[in-house]
C-alpha positions in Angstrom: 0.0 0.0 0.0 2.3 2.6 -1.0 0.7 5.2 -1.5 -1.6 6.4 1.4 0.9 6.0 3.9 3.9 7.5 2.4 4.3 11.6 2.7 3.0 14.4 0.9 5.7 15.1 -2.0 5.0 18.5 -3.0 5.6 19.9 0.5 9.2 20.8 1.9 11.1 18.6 3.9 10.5 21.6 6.7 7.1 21.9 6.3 6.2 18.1 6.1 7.8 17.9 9.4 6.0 20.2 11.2 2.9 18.5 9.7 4.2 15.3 11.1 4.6 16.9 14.8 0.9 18.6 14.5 -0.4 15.2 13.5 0.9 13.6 16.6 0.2 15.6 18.4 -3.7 15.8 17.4 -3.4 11.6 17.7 -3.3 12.3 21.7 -6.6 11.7 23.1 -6.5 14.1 25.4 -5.7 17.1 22.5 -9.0 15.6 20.8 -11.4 16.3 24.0 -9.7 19.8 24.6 -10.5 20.9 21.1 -13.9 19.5 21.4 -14.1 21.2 24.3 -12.7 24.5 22.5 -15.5 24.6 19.8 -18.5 24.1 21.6 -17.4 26.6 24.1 -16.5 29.8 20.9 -20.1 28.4 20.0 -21.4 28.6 23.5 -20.0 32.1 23.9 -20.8 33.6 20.4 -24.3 32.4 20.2 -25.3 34.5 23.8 -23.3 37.5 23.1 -24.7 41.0 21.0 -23.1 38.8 17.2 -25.0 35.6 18.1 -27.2 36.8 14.9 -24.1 36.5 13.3 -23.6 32.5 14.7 -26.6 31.7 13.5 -26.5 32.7 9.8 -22.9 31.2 9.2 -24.5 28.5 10.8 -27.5 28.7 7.7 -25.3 29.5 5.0 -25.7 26.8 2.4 -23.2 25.3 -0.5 -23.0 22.7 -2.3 -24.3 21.7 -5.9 -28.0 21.7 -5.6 -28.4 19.1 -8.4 -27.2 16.8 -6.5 -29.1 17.6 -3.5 -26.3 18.9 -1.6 -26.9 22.3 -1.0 -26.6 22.0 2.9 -26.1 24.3 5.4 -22.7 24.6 7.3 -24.4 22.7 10.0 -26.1 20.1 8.1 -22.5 19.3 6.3 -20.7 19.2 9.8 -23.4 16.9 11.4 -23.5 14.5 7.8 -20.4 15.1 6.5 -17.6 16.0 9.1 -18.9 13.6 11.5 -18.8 10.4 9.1 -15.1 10.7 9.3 -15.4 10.8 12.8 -17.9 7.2 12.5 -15.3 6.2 10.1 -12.7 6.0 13.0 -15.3 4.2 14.7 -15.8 1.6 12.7 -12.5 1.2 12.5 -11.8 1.0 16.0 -14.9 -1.6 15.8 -13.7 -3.9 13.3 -10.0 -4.0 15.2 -12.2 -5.0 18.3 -14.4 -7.9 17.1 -11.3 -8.8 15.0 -8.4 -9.2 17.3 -9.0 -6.6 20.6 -11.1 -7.1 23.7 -14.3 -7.6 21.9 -13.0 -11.4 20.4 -12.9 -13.0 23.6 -16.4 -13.1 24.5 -15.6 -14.3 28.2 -13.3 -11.1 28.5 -15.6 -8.7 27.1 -18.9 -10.1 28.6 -19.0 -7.4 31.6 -18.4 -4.1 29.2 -20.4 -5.5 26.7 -23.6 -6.0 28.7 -22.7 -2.8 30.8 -23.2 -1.0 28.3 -26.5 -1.9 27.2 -27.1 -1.3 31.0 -25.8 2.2 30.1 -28.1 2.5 26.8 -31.5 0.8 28.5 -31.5 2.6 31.9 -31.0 5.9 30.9 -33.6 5.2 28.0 -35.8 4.0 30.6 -35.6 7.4 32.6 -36.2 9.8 29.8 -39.0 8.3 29.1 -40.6 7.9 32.5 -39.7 11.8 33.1 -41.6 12.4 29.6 -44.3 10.2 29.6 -47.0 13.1 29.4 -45.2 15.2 26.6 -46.5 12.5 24.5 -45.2 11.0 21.1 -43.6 14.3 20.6 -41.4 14.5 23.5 -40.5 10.6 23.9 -38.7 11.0 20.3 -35.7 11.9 22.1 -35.6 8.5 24.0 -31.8 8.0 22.6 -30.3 10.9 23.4 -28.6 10.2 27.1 -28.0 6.8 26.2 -25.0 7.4 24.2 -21.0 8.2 25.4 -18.6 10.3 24.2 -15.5 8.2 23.7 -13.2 11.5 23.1 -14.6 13.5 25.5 -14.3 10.0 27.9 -10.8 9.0 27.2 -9.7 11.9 27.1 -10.1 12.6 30.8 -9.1 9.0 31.7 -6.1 10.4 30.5 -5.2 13.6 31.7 -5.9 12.3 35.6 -5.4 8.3 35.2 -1.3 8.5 35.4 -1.1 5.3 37.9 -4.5 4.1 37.1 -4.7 0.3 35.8 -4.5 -0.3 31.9 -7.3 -2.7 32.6 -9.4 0.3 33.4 -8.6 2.0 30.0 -9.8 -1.3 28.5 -12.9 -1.6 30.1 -14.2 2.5 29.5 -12.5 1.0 25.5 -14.7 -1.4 25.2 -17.8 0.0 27.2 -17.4 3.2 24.6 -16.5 1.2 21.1 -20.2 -1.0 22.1 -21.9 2.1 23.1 -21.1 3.6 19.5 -21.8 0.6 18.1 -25.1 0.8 19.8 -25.5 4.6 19.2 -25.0 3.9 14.9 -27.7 1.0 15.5 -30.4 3.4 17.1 -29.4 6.4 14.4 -30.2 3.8 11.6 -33.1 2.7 12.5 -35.3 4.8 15.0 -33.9 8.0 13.7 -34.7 7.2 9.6 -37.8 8.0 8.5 -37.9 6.8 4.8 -35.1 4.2 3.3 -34.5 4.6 -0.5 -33.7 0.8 -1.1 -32.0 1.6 -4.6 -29.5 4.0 -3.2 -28.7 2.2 -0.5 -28.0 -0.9 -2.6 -26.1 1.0 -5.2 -23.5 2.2 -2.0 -23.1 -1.1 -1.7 -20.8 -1.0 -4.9 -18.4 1.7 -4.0 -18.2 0.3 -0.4 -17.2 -3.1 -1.7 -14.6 -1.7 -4.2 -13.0 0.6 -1.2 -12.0 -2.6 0.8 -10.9 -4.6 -2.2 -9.1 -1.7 -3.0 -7.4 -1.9 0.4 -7.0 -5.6 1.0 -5.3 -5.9 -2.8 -3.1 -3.0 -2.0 -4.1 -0.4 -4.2 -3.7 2.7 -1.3 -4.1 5.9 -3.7 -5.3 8.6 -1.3 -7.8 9.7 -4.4 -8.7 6.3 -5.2 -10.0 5.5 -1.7 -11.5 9.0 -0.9 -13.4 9.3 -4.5 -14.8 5.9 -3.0 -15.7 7.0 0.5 -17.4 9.9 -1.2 -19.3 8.2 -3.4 -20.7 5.9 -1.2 -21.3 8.9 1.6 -23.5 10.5 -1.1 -25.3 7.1 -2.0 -25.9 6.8 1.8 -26.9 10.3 2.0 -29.5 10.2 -1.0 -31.0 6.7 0.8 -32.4 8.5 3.7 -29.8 6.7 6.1 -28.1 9.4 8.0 -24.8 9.4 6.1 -23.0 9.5 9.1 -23.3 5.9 8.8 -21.4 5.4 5.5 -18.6 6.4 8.0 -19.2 3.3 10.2 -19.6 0.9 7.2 -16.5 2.4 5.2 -14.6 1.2 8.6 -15.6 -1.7 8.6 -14.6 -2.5 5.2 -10.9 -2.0 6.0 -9.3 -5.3 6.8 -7.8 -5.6 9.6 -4.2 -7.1 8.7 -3.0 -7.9 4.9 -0.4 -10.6 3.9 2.5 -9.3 1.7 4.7 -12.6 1.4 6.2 -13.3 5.0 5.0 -9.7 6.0 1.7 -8.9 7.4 0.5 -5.2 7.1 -1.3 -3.7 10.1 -3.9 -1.9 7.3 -6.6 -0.9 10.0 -4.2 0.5 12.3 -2.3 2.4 9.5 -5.6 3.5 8.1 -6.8 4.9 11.5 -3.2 6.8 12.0 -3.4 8.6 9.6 -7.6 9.4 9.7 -7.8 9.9 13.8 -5.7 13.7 13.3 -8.3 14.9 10.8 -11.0 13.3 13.0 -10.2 15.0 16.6 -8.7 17.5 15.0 -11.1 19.2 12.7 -14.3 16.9 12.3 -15.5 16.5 15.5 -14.2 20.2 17.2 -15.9 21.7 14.1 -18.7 19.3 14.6 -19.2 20.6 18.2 -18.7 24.4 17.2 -22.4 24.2 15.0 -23.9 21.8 17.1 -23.2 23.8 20.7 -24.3 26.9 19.9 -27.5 27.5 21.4 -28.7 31.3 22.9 -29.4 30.2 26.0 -31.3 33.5 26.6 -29.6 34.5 30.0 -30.8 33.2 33.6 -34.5 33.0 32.3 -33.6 30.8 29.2 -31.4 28.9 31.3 -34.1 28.1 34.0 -36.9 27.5 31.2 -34.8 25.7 29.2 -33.3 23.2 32.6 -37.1 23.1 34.0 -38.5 21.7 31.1 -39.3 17.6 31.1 -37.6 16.7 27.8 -34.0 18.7 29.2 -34.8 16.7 32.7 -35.0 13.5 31.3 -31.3 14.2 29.8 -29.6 15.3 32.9 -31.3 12.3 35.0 -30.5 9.7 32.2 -26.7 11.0 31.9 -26.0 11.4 35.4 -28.3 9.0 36.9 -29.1 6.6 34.2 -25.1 5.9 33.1 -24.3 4.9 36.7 -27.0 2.9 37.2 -26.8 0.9 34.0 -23.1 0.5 33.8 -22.4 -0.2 37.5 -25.2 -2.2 38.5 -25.3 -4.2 35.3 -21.4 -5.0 35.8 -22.2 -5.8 39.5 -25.4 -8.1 38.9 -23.1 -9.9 35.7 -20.1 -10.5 38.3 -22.7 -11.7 40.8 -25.0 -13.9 39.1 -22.6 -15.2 36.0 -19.1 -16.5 35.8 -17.7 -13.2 34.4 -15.9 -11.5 36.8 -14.0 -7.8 37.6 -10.4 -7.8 36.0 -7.7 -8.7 39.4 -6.5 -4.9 38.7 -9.9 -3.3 39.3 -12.1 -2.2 42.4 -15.5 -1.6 41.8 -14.7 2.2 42.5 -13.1 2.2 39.7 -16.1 0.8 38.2 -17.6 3.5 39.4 -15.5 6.4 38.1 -15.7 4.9 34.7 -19.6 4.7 35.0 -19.8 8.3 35.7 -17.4 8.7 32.8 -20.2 6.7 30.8 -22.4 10.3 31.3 -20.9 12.2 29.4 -22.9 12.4 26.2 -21.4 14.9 24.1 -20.9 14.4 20.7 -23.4 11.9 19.3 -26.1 13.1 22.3 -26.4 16.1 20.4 -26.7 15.0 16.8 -29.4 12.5 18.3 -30.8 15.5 19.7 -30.9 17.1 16.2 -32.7 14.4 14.4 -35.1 13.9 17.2 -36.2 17.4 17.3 -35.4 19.2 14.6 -31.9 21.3 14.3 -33.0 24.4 15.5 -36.3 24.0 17.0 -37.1 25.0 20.8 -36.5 21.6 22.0 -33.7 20.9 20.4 -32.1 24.1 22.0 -33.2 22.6 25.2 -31.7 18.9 24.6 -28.3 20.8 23.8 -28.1 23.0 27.2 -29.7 20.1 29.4 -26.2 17.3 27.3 -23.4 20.4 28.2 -24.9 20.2 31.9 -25.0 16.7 32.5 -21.8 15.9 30.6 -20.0 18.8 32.4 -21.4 17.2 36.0 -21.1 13.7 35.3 -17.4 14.5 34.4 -17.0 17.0 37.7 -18.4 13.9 39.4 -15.5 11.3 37.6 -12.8 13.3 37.8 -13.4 13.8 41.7 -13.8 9.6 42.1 -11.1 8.6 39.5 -8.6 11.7 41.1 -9.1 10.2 44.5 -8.4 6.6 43.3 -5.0 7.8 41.1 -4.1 9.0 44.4 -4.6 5.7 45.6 -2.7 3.9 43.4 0.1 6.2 43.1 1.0 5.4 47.2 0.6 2.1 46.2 2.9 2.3 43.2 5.3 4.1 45.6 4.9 1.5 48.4 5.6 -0.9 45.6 9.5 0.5 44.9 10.6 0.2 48.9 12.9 -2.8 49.5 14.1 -1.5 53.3 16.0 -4.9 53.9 17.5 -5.5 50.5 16.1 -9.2 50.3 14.9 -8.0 46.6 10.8 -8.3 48.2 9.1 -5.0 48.2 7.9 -4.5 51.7 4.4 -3.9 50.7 4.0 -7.7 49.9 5.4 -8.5 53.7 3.0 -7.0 55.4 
């Protein structure tokens, strides 16, 4: 595959290096949540000050050819369009999984796997108990606390979980790679409204071509993206939300390829060199049009926390997560042969299930096609994901910064040998 992983030939040696640096740099997860973080706070900002007219009509502004029914707004094109290369790291990241990661050893990934449909059905369950009298209308949003923001998630696992276990990384992984999975599965079928069979067949072509393309070698970077765009617009003109074109695109990339006695690593080149453009301009740019709501000062605020549908979001984040994720690992672990990884205490359980509510990302686009981009309860569903996001990660960070602290002593504990037999101490006690 020589082409899509070798360097760009018409830049200098200079300036292909400092492309190289900002690409590494964006492939830290914790640079992806901060610029996440970064867009929907501009948006937050310019859509409540005296220019949030201005927000909203670059927002509106539409391009694109219309004769091929693609003159979308800004908006529209970051929800469809940026955010399928975000699915396609997904998919990715999925087929990796089921292939050779955590999620091919059923026995190992029983307990995430199950936690988080805990994590989808509770808070499900919650939003629509809090909305039962809003009717058909206001139960539409049913999906949106059940989702995780792996990013956001991973992001600060990272930045406070120095001497916290790998095993923990692994389980919020795999918990977050289901959840998605989940998430694509309710976007595709409660959130489609009319499915153009002959479209979506006729993606099927492009999509098949892309992975031969990859498995036989052939890595042209315009070969595979002329695919990828052809089957998004295929997807698109179905009725599917084209974000999932992203997720099946990533799933047609093989895994591993066999070049004589050499085997290829063609997913994990593949996501190297798409995760940069993902955190760093599809999903922060993403989060810049989807964030921005005029809250309308304390009054908007209060109307907009008050009202049922924003409620049920809050309670099925904060609330819901924990409950489904913790008490679905516990019951698992209690009831079944599965059990909690040697490394882990159910605290840390804990930490990561509070991690589990924070929404962000695919929250709001479910959020969008449940209500309407732009309509009054949409705006609502946007405030009432920033709050419980920001609160069930206040509410991590404070369990998962106590348990680093933890292991850190013990890490420390772990290094003194006082009597030189070559024994830490710690283990004669």
């Amino acid at each position: 595959m020589p082409n899509i992983f070798s360097g760009v030939p018409f830049l200098s040696r200079g300036t292909w290096q400092d492309t190289r640096r900002v690409t590494e740099i964006l492939r830290k997860e914790t640079v992806g949540g901060v610029l996440l973080l970064i867009g929907a706070v501009i948006a937050l900002i310019w859509a409540n000050t005296g220019w949030s007219d201005s927000y909203h009509a670059l927002r509106e502004t539409r391009i694109g050819p219309a004769s091929w029914h693609l003159d979308l707004s800004l908006g529209t094109w970051a929800a469809d369009g940026l955010l399928a290369v975000f699915f396609f790291v997904v998919g990715v990241e999925l087929k990796r999984e089921f292939v050779e990661g955590s999620l091919r050893d059923l026995r190992r990934a029983a307990m995430p796997v199950t936690a988080a449909l805990g994590g989808m059905i509770v808070p499900a369950v919650i939003f629509a108990f809090l909305n039962l009298r809003g009717g058909a209308d206001a139960l539409n949003g049913w999906a949106v606390p059940t989702a995780t923001d792996i990013a956001f998630a991973v992001a600060i696992l990272a930045v406070i979980g120095s001497h916290l276990p790998s095993a923990l990384r692994t389980f919020l992984l795999t918990l977050a790679v289901v959840d998605d999975l989940l998430a694509v599965t309710v976007i595709a079928v409660f959130y489609t409204d009319e499915v153009n069979l002959l479209y979506l067949g006729g993606a099927l072509i492009p999509l098949a071509l892309f992975g031969i393309a990859l498995r036989r070698g052939f890595g042209a970077w315009w070969l595979l993206a002329s695919l990828a765009a052809v089957t998004w617009w295929l997807v698109h003109e179905s009725g599917v939300h084209a974000t999932i074109a992203g997720v099946l695109l990533g799933f047609a990339v093989p895994v591993a390829r066999q070049v004589g006695d050499r085997t290829i690593p063609v997913a994990e080149h593949v996501e190297h060199r798409i995760r940069p453009l993902s955190a760093g301009i599809a999903v922060p740019v993403f989060a810049f049009f989807a964030a921005g709501v005029t809250v309308g000062g304390f009054t908007g605020l209060a109307n907009a926390l008050t009202d049922p549908i924003s409620a049920g979001v809050i309670a099925g984040l904060v609330v819901g997560k924990v409950v489904g994720i913790f008490g679905v690992s516990y019951l698992v672990a209690r009831f079944t042969r599965a059990h909690l990884d040697d490394e882990l205490s159910w605290v840390d359980v804990l930490g990561v299930s509070l991690l589990g509510g924070i929404g962000f990302t695919v929250s709001l686009l479910i959020g969008d096609l449940a209500y309407g981009a732009g309509t009054v309860a949409a705006d609502h569903v946007k405030v009432a994901v920033l709050c419980g996001s920001l609160l069930s990660a206040a509410l991590a960070s404070t369990v998962l910064v106590a348990r680093n602290r933890a292991y850190r002593r013990i890490t420390a504990a772990e290094r003194v040998d006082e009597d030189g037999d070559g024994i830490p101490d710690v283990y004669q006690r």
